[in-house]
C-alpha positions as CSV (number, residue, x, y, z in Angstrom):
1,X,-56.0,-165.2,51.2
2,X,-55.0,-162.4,53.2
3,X,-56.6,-162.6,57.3
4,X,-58.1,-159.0,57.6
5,X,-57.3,-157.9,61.7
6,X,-59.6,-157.4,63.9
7,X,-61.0,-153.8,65.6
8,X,-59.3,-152.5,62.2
9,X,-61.0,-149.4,62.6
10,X,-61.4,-146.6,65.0
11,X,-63.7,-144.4,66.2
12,X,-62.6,-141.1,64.4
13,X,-61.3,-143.1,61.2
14,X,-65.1,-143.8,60.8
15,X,-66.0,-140.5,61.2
16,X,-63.2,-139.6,58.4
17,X,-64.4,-142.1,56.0
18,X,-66.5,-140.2,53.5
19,X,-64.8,-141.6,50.1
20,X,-66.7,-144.4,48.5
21,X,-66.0,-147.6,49.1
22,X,-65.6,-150.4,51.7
23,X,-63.4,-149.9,55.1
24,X,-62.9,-153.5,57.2
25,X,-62.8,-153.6,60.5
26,X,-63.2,-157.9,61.7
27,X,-65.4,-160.7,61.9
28,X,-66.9,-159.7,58.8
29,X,-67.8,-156.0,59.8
30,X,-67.1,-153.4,57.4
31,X,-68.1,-149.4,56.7
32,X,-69.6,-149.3,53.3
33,X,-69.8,-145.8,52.1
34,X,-71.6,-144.8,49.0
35,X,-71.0,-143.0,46.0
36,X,-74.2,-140.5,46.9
37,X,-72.4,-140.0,51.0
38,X,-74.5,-142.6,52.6
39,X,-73.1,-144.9,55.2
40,X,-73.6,-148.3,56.4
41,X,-72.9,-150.8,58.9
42,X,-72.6,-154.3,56.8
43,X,-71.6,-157.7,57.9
44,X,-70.5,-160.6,55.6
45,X,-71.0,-164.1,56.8
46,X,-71.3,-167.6,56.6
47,X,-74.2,-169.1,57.3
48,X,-75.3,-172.9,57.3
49,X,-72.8,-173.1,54.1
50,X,-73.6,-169.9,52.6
51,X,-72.5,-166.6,52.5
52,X,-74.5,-163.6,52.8
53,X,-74.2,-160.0,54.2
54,X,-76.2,-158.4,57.0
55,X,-77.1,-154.7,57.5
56,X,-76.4,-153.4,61.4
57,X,-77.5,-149.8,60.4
58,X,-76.1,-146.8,60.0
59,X,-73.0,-145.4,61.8
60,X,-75.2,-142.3,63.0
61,X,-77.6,-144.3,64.7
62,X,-74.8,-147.4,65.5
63,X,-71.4,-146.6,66.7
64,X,-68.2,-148.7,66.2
65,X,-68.7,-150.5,69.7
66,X,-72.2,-151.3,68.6
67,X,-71.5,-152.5,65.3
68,X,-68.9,-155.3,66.4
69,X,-70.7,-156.6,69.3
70,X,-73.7,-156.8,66.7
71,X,-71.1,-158.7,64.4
72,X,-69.8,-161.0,67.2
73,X,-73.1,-162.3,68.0
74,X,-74.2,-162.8,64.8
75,X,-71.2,-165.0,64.4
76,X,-71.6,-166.8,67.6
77,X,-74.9,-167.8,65.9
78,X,-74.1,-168.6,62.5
79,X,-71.5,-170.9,64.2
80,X,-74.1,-172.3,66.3
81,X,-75.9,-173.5,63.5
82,X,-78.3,-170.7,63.8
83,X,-79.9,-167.9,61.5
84,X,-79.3,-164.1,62.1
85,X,-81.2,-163.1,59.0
86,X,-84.4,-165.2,60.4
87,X,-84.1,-163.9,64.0
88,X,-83.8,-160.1,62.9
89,X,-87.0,-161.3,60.7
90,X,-88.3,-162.4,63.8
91,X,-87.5,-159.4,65.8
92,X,-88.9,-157.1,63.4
93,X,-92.3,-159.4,63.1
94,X,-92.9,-158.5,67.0
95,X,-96.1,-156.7,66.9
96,X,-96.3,-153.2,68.6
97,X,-98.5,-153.8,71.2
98,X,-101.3,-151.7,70.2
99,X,-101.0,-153.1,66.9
100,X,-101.1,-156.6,69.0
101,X,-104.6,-155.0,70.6
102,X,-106.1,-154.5,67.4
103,X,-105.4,-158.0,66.1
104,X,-106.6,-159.6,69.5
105,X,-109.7,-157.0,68.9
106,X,-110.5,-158.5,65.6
107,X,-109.9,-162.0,66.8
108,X,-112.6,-161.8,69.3
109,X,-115.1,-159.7,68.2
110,X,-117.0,-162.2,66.5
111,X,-117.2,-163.9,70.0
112,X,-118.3,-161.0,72.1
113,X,-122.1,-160.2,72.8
114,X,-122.4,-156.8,71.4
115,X,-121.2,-154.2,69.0
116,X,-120.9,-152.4,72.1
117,X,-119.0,-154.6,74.1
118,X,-116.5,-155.1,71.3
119,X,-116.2,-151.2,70.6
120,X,-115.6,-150.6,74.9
121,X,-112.4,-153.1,74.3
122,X,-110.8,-151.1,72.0
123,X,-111.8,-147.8,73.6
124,X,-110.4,-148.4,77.4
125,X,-107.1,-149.2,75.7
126,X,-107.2,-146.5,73.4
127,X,-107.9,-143.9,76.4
128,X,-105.5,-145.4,79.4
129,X,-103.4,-147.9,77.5
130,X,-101.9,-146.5,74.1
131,X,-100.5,-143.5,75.4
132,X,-98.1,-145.1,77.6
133,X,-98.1,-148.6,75.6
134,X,-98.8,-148.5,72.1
135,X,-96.2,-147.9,70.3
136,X,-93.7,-150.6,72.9
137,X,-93.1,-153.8,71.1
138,X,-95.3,-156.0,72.8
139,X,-92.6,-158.6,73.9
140,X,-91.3,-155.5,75.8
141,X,-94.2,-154.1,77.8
142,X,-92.7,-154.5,81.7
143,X,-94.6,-155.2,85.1
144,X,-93.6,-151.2,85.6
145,X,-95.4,-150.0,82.3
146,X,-98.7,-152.0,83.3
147,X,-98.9,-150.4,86.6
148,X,-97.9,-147.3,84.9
149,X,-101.2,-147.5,83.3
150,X,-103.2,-148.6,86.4
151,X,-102.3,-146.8,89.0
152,X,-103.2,-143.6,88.1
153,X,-107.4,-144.6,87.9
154,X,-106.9,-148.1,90.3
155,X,-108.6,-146.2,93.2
156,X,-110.5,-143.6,91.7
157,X,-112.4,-145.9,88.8
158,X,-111.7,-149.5,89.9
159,X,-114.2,-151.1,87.7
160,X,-112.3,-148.8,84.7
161,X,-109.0,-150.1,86.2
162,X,-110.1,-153.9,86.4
163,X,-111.3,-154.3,83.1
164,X,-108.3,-152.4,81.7
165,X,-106.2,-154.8,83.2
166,X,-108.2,-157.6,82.4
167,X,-107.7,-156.2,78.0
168,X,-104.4,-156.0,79.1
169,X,-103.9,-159.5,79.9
170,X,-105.7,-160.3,77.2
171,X,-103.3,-158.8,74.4
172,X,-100.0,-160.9,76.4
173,X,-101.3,-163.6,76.4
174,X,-102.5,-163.5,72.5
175,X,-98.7,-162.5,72.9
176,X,-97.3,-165.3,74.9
177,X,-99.1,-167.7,72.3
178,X,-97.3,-165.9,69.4
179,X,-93.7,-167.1,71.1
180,X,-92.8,-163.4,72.4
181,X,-92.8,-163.3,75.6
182,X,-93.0,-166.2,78.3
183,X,-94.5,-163.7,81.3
184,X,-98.0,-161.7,82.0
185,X,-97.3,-158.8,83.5
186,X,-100.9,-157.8,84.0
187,X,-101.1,-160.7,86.1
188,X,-98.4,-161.0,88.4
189,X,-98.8,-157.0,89.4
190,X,-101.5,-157.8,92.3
191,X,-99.4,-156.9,95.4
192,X,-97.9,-154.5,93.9
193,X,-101.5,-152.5,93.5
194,X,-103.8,-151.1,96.9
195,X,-106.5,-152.9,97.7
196,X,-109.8,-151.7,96.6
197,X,-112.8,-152.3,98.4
198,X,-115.2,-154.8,96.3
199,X,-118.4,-153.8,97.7
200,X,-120.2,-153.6,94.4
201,X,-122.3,-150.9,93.3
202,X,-126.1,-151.7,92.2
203,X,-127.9,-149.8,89.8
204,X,-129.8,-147.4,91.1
205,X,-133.5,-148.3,91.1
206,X,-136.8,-146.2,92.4
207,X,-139.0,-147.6,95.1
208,X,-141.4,-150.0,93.4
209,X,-144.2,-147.4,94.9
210,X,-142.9,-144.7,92.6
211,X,-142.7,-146.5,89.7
212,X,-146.6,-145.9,88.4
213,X,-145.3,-142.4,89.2
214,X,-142.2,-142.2,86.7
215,X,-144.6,-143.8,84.0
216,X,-147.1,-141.0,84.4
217,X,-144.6,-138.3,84.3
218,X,-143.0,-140.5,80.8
219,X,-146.1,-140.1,79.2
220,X,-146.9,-136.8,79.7
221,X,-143.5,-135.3,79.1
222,X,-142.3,-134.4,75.5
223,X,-140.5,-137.8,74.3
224,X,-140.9,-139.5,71.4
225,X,-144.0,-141.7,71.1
226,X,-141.3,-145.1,70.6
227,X,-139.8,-143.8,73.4
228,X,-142.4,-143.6,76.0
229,X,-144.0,-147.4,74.4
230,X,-140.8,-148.6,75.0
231,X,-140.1,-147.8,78.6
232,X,-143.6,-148.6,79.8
233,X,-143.0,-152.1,78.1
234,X,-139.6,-152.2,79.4
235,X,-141.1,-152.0,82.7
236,X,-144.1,-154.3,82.5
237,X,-142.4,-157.0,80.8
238,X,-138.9,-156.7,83.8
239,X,-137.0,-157.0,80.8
240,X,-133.5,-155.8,80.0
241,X,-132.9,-152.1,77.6
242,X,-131.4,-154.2,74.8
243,X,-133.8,-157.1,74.9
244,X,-136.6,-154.5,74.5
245,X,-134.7,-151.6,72.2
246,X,-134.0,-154.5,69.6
247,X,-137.4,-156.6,69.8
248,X,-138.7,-157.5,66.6
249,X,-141.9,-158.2,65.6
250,X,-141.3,-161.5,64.4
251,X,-140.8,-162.6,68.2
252,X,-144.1,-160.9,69.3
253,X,-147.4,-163.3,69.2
254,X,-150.3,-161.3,70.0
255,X,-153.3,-164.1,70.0
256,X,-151.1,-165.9,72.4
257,X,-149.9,-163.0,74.3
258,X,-146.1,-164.6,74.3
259,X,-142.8,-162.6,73.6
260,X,-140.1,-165.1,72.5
261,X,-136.0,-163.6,73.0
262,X,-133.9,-165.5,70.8
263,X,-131.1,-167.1,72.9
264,X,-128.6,-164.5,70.9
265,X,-130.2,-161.7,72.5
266,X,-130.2,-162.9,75.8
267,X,-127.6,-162.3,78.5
268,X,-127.3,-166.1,79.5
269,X,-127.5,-167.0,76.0
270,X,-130.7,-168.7,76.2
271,X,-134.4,-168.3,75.1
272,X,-136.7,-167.0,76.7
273,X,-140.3,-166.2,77.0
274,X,-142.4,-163.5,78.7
275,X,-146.0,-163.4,79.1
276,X,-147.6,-160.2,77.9
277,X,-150.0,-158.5,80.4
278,X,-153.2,-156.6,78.9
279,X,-151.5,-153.7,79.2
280,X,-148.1,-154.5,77.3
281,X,-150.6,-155.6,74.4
282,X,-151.9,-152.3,74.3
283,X,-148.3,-150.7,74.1
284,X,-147.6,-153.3,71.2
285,X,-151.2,-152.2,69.2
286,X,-149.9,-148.4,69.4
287,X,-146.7,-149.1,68.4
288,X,-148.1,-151.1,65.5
289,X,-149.1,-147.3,63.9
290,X,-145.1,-146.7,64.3
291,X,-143.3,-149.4,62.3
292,X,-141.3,-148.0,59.8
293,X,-141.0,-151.3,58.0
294,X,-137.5,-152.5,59.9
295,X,-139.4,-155.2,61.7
296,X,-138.0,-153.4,64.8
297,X,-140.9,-153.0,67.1
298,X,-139.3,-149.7,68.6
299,X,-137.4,-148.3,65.8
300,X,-134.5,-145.5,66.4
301,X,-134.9,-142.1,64.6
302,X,-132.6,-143.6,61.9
303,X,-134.8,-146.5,59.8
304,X,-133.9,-149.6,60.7
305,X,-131.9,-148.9,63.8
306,X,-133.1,-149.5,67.4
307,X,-133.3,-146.4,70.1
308,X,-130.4,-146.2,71.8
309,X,-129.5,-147.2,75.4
310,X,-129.0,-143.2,76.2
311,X,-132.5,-142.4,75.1
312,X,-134.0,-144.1,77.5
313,X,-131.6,-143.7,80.2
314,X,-131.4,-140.0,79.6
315,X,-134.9,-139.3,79.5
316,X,-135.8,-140.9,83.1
317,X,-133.0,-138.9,84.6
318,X,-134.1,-135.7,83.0
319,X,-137.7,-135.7,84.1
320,X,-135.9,-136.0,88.0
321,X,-135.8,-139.6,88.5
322,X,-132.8,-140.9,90.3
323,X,-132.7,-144.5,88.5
324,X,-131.1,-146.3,86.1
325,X,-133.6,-148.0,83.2
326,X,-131.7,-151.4,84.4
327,X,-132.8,-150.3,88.1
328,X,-136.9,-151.1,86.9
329,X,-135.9,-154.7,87.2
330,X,-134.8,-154.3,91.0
331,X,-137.8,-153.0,91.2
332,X,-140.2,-155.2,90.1
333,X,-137.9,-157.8,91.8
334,X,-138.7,-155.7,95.5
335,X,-142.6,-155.5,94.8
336,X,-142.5,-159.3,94.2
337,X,-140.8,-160.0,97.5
338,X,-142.6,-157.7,99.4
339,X,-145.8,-157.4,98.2
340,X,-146.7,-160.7,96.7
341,X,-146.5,-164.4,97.4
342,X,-145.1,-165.6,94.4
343,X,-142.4,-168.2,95.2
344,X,-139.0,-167.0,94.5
345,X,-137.9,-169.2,91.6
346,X,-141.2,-167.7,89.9
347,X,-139.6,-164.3,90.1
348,X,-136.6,-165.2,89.4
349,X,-137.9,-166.7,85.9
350,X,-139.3,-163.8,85.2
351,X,-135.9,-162.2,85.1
352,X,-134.4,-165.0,83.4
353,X,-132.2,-165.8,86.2
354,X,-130.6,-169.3,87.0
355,X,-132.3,-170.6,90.2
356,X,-130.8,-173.0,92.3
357,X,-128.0,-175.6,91.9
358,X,-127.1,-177.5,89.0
359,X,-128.5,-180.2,90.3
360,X,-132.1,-178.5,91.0
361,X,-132.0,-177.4,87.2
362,X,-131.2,-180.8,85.8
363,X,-134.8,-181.9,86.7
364,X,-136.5,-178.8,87.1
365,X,-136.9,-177.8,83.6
366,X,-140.0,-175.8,83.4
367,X,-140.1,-172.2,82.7
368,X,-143.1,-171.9,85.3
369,X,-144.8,-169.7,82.3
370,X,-148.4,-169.8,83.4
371,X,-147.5,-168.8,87.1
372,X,-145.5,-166.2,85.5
373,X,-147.8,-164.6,83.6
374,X,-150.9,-164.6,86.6
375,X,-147.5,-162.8,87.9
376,X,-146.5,-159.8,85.2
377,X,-150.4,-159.8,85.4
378,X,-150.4,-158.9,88.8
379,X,-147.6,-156.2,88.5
380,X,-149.7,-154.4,85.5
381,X,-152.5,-154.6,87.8
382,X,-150.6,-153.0,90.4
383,X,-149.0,-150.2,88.4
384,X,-152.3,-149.8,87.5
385,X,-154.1,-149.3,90.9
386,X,-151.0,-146.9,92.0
387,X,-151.4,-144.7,89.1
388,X,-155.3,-144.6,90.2
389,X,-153.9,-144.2,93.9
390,X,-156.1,-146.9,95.0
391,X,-153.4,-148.9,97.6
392,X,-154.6,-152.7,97.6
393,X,-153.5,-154.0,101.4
394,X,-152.8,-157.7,102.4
């Protein structure tokens, strides 16, 4: 059998080639050209005992140079006892790393709290991360392309930036897992970013005084009915927007005066039950003439679903208040410092905050319900006495 030379060809005899049919060159490599003018790079080898032929691509998109350094290693591996078919399989598996986002996306939204937590993963990466990332494999995204992406909002929306980076890192390391990369950029990028000041910014609440106020001005402005029931409850009960927007009536006992939060719905993932004041009964008996048969005891404009976090939010803020709905907590929190004598781990049930150590919890297991109910009590009562500007002193 005749030993075909190597480097055969050059660089303008592959541009001459344009008759059909095979032109050598060594180690295998050869210029196939085609009947119909197409051109190919093509390899034949041995590998473990048999042979096969490789496609390196076109001469177009690969030159001559390309092609045999393409050929060599392929050999070097075959002879190594490796695989190039597998590792181009390999190479071409590699996830995009958007396409990498969305799998890690899927993977974990069962996990996550919310349909709204899982939707904000996917839309911080679509905003500042695809654009610059999405279409790099992701065994290729560099320390310089993470910061790429950060640096342009680290300092102007650091909690947008921190939770960006934080999805980031997520995705790599679903990455690193997969066996395509062995680094986390998103991690190791800390220096290399300015320091940010981590004072934290608290949601803005209203002076417990002027709370009566902002209920007065609810109910007489032109909201829905749910709407207004479900703020006033909101604030009686110190409970959270999307423990109250998604109450259902199921959970509501209203001989015993109890609301019972299943543990699912609850930010520390466990149940927990608020004593209803007089008051927040009569909210529940009007919004009784409202169910639209959902079981949702403040149903959305759409049957079945819950109002939204915006309606609420947006309709304190338009009638002049300067507070978030989340912000009603703080202040029921301040009235029971200052104005009561409540211990603290009575308002802090109330909340549904942890109190204390671990080892304070581990034997103090009640849920102090009856003193917090004399205490919602006591904060209708007061809301009450402020609307009727009648200030109780001492």
């Amino acid at each position: 059998m005749t030993r075909r030379p190597e480097k055969a060809l050059t660089a303008q005899a592959v541009r001459n080639a344009t008759l059909p049919g095979k032109y050598f060159d060594g180690h295998g490599l050869y210029l196939r050209v085609d009947a119909n003018g197409s051109r190919f790079w093509v390899q034949r080898i041995t590998v473990r005992g048999k042979r096969c032929e490789l496609g390196l691509g076109s001469p177009s998109l690969v030159t001559l140079a390309e092609a045999r350094a393409k050929a060599l290693d392929n050999r070097k591996l075959a002879r190594e006892g490796g695989d190039p078919l597998q590792a181009k399989r390999e190479a071409q598996a590699v996830l995009s790393f958007e396409e990498a986002a969305r799998r890690v996306h899927a993977l974990h939204k069962p996990t996550w709290a919310n349909e709204k937590h899982a939707a904000q993963f996917l839309t911080t990466l679509e905003t500042y991360t695809f654009p610059r990332l999405g279409k790099l494999k992701v065994q290729d995204v560099s320390t310089g392309d993470v910061l790429a992406v950060l640096m342009p909002i680290w300092t102007e929306k650091p909690e947008t930036a921190r939770r960006v980076r934080q999805r980031i890192g997520m995705v790599l390391k679903w990455a690193i897992a997969q066996g395509w990369r062995q680094d986390n950029p998103a991690e190791n990028i800390s220096r290399a970013l300015p320091k940010v000041s981590k004072a934290q910014e608290h949601r803005k609440a209203l002076p417990y005084d002027a709370v009566a106020g902002c209920i007065d001005t609810v109910r007489a402005s032109g909201a829905g009915q749910v709407t207004k029931l479900a703020l006033e409850f909101l604030v009686l009960a110190a409970a959270r927007s999307g423990e109250v927007r998604e109450a259902q009536w199921d959970e509501i006992d209203m001989a015993a005066k109890v609301w019972e939060i299943p543990a699912a719905r609850m930010k520390m993932k466990r149940p927990h039950r608020v004593p209803l004041s007089p008051r927040a009964i009569t909210l529940l008996r009007e919004a009784e003439g409202l169910a639209d048969g959902s079981g949702l005891v403040f149903p959305g404009t759409k049957t079945g679903r819950p109002l939204s976090d915006m309606t609420l939010s947006k309709l304190v803020k338009e009638l002049g208040f300067y507070a978030d709905v989340h912000g009603f907590r703080t202040s029921f929190r301040t009235w029971a410092q200052e104005r009561t004598t409540f211990p603290r781990e009575v308002a802090e049930a109330a909340l549904a905050h942890l109190s204390g150590d671990a080892v304070e919890r581990a034997y103090a297991r009640s849920d102090v319900f009856e003193k917090r109910r004399k205490m919602m009590d006591a904060w209708a009562a007061f809301l009450a006495e402020k609307r009727d500007n009648v200030v109780r002193i001492g």
